[in-house]
Structure formats: structure tokens, C-alpha cells
C-alpha positions in Angstrom: 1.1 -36.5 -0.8 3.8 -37.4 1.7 6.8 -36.7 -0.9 5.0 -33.7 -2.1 5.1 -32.4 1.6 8.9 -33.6 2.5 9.7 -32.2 -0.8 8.3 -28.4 -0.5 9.8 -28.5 2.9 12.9 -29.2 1.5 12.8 -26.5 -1.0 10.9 -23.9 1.8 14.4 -24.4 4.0 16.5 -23.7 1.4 14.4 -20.3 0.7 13.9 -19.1 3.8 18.3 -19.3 3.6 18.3 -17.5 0.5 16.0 -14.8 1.1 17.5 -14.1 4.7 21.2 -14.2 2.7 20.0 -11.5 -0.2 17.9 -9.1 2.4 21.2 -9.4 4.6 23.3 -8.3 1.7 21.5 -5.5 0.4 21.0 -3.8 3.4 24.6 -3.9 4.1 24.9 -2.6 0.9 22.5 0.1 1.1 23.1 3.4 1.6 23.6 4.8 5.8 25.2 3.9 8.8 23.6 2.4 12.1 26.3 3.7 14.3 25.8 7.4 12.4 21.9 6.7 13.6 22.8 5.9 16.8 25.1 8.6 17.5 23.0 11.2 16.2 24.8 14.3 14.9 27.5 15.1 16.8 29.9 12.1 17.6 33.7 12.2 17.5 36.2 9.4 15.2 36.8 7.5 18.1 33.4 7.2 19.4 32.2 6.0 16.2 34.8 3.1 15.7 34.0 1.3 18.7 30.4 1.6 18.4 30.8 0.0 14.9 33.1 -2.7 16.8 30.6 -3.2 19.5 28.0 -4.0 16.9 30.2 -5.9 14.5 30.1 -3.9 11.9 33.8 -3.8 11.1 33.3 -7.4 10.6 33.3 -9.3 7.0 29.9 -9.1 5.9 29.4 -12.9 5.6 31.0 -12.9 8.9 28.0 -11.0 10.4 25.4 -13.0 8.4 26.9 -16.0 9.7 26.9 -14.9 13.3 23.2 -13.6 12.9 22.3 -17.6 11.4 23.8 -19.1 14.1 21.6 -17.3 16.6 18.6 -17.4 14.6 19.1 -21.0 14.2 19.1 -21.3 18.2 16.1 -19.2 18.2 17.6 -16.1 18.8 16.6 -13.2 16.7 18.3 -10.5 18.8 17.7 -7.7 20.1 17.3 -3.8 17.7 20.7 -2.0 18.5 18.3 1.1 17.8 15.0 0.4 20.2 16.8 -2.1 22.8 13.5 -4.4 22.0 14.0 -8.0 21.2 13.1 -8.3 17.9 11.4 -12.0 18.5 9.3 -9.8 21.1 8.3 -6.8 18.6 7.5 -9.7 16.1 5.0 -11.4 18.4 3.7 -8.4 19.6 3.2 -6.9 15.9 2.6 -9.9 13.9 -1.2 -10.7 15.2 -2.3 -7.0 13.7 -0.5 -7.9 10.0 -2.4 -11.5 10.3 -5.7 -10.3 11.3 -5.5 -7.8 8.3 -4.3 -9.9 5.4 -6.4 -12.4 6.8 -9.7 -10.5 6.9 -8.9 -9.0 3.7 -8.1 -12.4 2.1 -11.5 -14.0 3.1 -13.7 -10.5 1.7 -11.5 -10.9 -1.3 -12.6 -14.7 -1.8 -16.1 -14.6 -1.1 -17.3 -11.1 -2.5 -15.6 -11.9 -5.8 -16.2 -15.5 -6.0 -20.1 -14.8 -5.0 -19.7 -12.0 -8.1 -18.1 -14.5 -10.2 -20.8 -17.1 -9.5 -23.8 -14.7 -10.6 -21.8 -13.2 -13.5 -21.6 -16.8 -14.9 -25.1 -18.7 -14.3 -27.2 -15.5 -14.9 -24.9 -13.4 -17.8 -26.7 -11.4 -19.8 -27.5 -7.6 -18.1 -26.7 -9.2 -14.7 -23.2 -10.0 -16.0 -22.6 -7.3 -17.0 -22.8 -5.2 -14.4 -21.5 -7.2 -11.9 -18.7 -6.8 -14.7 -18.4 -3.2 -14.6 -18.6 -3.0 -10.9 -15.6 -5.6 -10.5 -13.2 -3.5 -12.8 -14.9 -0.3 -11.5 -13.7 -1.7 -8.2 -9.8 -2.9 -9.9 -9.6 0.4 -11.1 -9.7 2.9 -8.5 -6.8 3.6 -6.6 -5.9 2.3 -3.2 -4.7 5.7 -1.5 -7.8 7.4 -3.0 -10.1 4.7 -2.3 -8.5 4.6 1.4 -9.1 8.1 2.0 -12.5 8.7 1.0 -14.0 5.5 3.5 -12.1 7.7 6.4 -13.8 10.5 5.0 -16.9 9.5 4.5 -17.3 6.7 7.7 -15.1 8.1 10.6 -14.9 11.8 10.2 -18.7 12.2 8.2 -20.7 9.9 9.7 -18.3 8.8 12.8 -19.3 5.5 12.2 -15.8 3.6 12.0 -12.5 4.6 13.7 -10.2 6.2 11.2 -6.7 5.1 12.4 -5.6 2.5 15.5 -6.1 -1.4 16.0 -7.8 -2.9 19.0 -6.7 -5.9 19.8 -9.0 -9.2 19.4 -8.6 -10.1 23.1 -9.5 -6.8 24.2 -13.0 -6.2 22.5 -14.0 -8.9 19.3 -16.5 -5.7 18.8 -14.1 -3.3 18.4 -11.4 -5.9 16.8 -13.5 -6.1 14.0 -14.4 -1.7 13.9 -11.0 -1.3 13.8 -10.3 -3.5 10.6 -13.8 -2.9 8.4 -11.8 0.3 6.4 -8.5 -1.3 5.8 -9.4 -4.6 4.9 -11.8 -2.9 2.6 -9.3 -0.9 1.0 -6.9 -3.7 0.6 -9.4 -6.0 -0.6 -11.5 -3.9 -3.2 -8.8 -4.3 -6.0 -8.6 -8.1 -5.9 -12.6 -8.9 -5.8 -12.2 -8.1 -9.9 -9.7 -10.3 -9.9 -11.5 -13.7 -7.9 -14.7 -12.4 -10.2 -13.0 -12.6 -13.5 -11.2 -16.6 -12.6 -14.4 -17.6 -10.5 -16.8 -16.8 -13.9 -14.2 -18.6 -16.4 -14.0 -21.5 -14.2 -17.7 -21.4 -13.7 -18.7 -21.0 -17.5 -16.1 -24.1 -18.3 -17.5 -26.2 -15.8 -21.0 -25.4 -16.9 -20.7 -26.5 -19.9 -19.0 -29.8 -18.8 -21.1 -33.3 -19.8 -21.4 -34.0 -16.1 -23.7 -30.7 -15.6 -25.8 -31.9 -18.8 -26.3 -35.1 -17.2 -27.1 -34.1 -13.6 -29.9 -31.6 -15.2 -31.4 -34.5 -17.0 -31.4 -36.5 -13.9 -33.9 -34.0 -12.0 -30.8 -32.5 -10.2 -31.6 -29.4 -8.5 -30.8 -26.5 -10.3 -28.7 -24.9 -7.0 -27.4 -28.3 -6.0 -25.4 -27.9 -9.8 -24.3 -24.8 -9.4 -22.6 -25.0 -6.1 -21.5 -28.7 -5.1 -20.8 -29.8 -8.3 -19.9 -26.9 -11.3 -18.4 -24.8 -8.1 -16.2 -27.3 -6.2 -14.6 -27.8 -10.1 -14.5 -24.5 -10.6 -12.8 -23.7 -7.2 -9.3 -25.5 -8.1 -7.7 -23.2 -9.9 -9.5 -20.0 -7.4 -7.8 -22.2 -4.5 -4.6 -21.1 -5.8 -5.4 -17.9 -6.2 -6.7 -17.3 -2.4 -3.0 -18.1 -2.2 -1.3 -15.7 -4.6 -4.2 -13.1 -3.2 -2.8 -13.6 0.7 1.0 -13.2 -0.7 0.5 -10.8 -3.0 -1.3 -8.6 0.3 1.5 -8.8 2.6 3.2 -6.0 0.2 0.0 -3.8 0.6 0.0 -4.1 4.3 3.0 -1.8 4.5 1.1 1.0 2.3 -2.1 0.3 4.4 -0.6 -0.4 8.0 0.8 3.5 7.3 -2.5 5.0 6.1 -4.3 3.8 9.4 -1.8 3.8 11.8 -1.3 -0.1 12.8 1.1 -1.7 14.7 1.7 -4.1 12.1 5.0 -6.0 10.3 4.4 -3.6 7.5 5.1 -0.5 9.5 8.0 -2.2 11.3 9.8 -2.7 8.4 9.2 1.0 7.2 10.7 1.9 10.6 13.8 -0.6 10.5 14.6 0.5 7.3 14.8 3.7 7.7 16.5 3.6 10.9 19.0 0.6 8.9 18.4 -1.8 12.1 19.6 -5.0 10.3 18.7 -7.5 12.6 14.9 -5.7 12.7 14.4 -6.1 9.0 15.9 -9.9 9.1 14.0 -11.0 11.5 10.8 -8.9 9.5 12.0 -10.6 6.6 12.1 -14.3 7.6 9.0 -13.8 9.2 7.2 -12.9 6.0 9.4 -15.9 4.0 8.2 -18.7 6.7 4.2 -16.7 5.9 4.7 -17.2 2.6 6.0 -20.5 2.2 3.2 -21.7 5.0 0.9 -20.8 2.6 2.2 -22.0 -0.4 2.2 -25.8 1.5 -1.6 -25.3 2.5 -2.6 -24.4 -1.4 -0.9 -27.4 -2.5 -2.3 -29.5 0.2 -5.8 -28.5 -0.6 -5.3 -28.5 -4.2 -4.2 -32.3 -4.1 -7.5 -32.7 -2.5 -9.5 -31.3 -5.0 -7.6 -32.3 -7.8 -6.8 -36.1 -7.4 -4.5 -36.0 -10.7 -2.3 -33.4 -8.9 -1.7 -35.6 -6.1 2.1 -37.4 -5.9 2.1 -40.9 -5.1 
């Protein structure tokens, strides 16, 4: 487990490098000017050259990569040559909205579809199949139409929810959790088919496993089968994909984040992007590498504990 650990570290510092290197080059690459942005539309030659001096934009590009590593590497992100913020500050300050969404969303994802998944597989039959139906019902419909008939129907209907805005955990747990009930339901709807689907194959294959044919012949109850021993099986390979499921969301928050106006990553980067405010979208961009490899190291910490075989000596 230890050399499993030293070695994904290994390969998650290396990533982190690459990614920062490729988002770095591609935005220099892209199309637009920062000093044009900053300027606005009137600006004379002059003016323009030693504003792309003062940021180091006539620099090399590598040169102005390395500079921004060095930095980073002291724990400097900078500060956005647009906004004046720091962008370590704007992070901090943005990055608890983006967690408590994907998060939220990750967990209704897990248990709605694996609880789906359980009943589809022990009960089949007309049961099955509509949890079925509804799971692909659900993986069908579209996010953006989805999104807009919950504000619709529960904050401009019945006024029930909030339709835009985040309020902060600290400030009020009550409304914390009113301010994320539609967009974690709109970015969790389309992967509950998905947890449904892997939780019932797993489920049917461990069912029919020897060691579920014995336990019932030993007087085992019938619920004490199903979920500590056929489900704790069945949970490796939906382990892994709670993983891919919290990864795979970070892309939707930007879609989401947009829809219901919250100060998350998502909309930060739409913002820095659009504005070209390099050092914005690196620091956005390392941010969501370090996420993603975190995550990666807990799945394969926790699937080394449920898997034994998986487990590096």
C-alpha cells in the first residue's frame, strides 16, 4: 500500500506539471490579447508595448511559464492583471461553492442509483423494470432542459427553492442546503442511470456467487446477504465509479455554476477565459488537477481495502 501511495504521488507531480505546461501553452496560443483587454478600445502603439512589457508578455513563452512555476512553486499564484484579486484569494473564496456542489451531487448520485441498482437486482421482474425505465428516463433528458423546468416549477411556481445564488454553509446550514437542492439535482439526475446500471450487474454477479448459496443455507438473514455481504462485493467496482462520477462532474459545474448563478471555479474560469487572464485560468487549472488527482489516490486507497488482491506489497 505504501509503494502504491509513493508511487501515484510520483506520477500526480509529474501531472499536475504537465497539465499546468499544456493549459499555459494553449492559452498563449489562443486567440486575443490581455493588454487589448485591458486597454479597452482606444489605446495608442506606445501605450500598448509597455503594458505587454509590464506583464511579460514580450517574453519567450517558456520564459513566462517558467517564471509563473517558480512562484507557484513558492506558493505564489499571483495576482489577475484584469481584477487586481490574488488569484490564491479568489480560489479560496470560490472553491468551497464548486466543492459543496460536486460534492452533494456526488453523494445523491451514489446513493439514489446504487439504492435503484440494489432493488432492480434482488427484486427484477416488473420492479426491475421500472426502476429500469426510470434510470434511462432520468440519463436521457437533457441537463439545460431538466435545469430549467425545477426553476420553473420550484422557485418561480411554487417559490419553494431559490432559483439562482449560493449561501454560504457558515452563514445558514438551512439555507446552504436550499440553495444547492436544484443544481445538484440537475447535475446528478444523468449519472443515477449510470451507478443503477453497474450497482445491478455487480449485484446479480455477486448473487449468484457460492458464498450467497451458502450463507442462505446457513439461516443467514435474507437482508444481512443482500447488504453486508453480496453489496460490499458488489461495491468495488461502484467505488471507482463514485470516482470517475466526482471527475467527470467538475466539467458540469461550469454549465451549472452559469445556469444558477454561483460563485464557483466553474464560472471563474468562464470569466478568465474570456477575459484571457492567464495566471486566473492556471491557477483554476491546477486547482482542478490537484482535485482530481486527490481523488484518484482516495479510490485506490479504498479499493485496496476492499479488494485485498489489488493491494501492492
Amino acid at each position: 500500500m505504501l509503494r502504491l501511495i509513493a508511487h501515484r504521488l510520483v506520477v500526480s507531480v509529474v501531472l499536475v506539471f504537465l497539465v499546468s505546461l499544456l493549459a499555459f501553452l494553449l492559452q498563449a496560443a489562443a486567440p486575443g490579447d490581455l493588454a487589448r483587454t485591458i486597454l479597452g478600445q482606444n489605446f495608442s502603439t506606445e501605450a500598448h508595448e509597455q503594458l505587454r512589457h509590464q506583464l511579460g508578455l514580450d517574453q519567450p513563452v517558456l520564459t513566462q511559464y517558467g517564471q509563473w512555476l517558480r512562484d507557484a512553486l513558492h506558493g505564489d499564484l499571483g495576482s489577475s492583471p484584469i481584477s487586481g484579486l490574488s488569484v490564491a484569494g479568489e480560489i479560496g473564496n470560490r472553491l468551497p461553492v464548486t466543492l459543496s456542489l460536486i460534492g452533494c451531487a456526488t453523494a445523491v448520485t451514489a446513493f439514489v442509483g446504487v439504492a435503484l441498482g440494489v432493488v432492480s437486482a434482488v427484486h427484477g421482474g416488473r420492479i426491475g423494470r421500472v426502476v429500469d425505465v426510470l434510470s434511462l428516463i432520468g440519463y436521457a433528458l437533457p441537463s439545460f432542459w431538466f435545469a430549467l423546468t425545477m426553476v420553473t416549477l420550484f422557485a418561480v411556481t411554487v417559490q419553494l427553492l431559490p432559483a439562482t445564488g449560493y449561501v454560504a454553509l457558515g452563514a445558514s446550514p438551512a439555507g446552504w442546503a436550499r440553495s444547492l437542492v436544484l443544481p445538484v439535482a440537475t447535475l446528478a439526475l444523468p449519472g443515477i442511470a449510470v451507478f443503477a446500471k453497474q450497482t445491478r450487474d455487480a449485484m446479480l454477479d455477486a448473487l449468484s456467487r457460492d458464498y450467497v448459496t451458502a450463507l442462505r443455507a446457513h439461516g443467514v438473514p435474507e437482508r444481512s446477504v443482500i447488504l453486508r455481504h453480496a453489496l460490499r462485493n458488489a461495491a468495488i467496482p461502484v467505488v471507482t465509479l463514485v470516482g470517475l462520477t466526482f471527475i467527470g462532474l467538475l466539467s458540469g459545474t461550469v454549465f451549472v455554476e452559469s445556469v444558477f448563478a454561483m460563485p464557483g471555479l466553474g464560472g471563474l474560469a468562464v470569466q478568465a477565459t474570456s477575459s484571457h487572464d492567464i495566471k486566473m485560468i492556471q491557477g483554476v487549472v491546477v486547482v482542478f488537477t490537484v482535485i482530481v488527482v486527490v481523488v484518484n489516490l482516495v479510490v485506490d486507497l479504498a479499493y485496496g481495502g476492499l479488494n485485498p488482491k489489488a493491494r501492492v506489497r
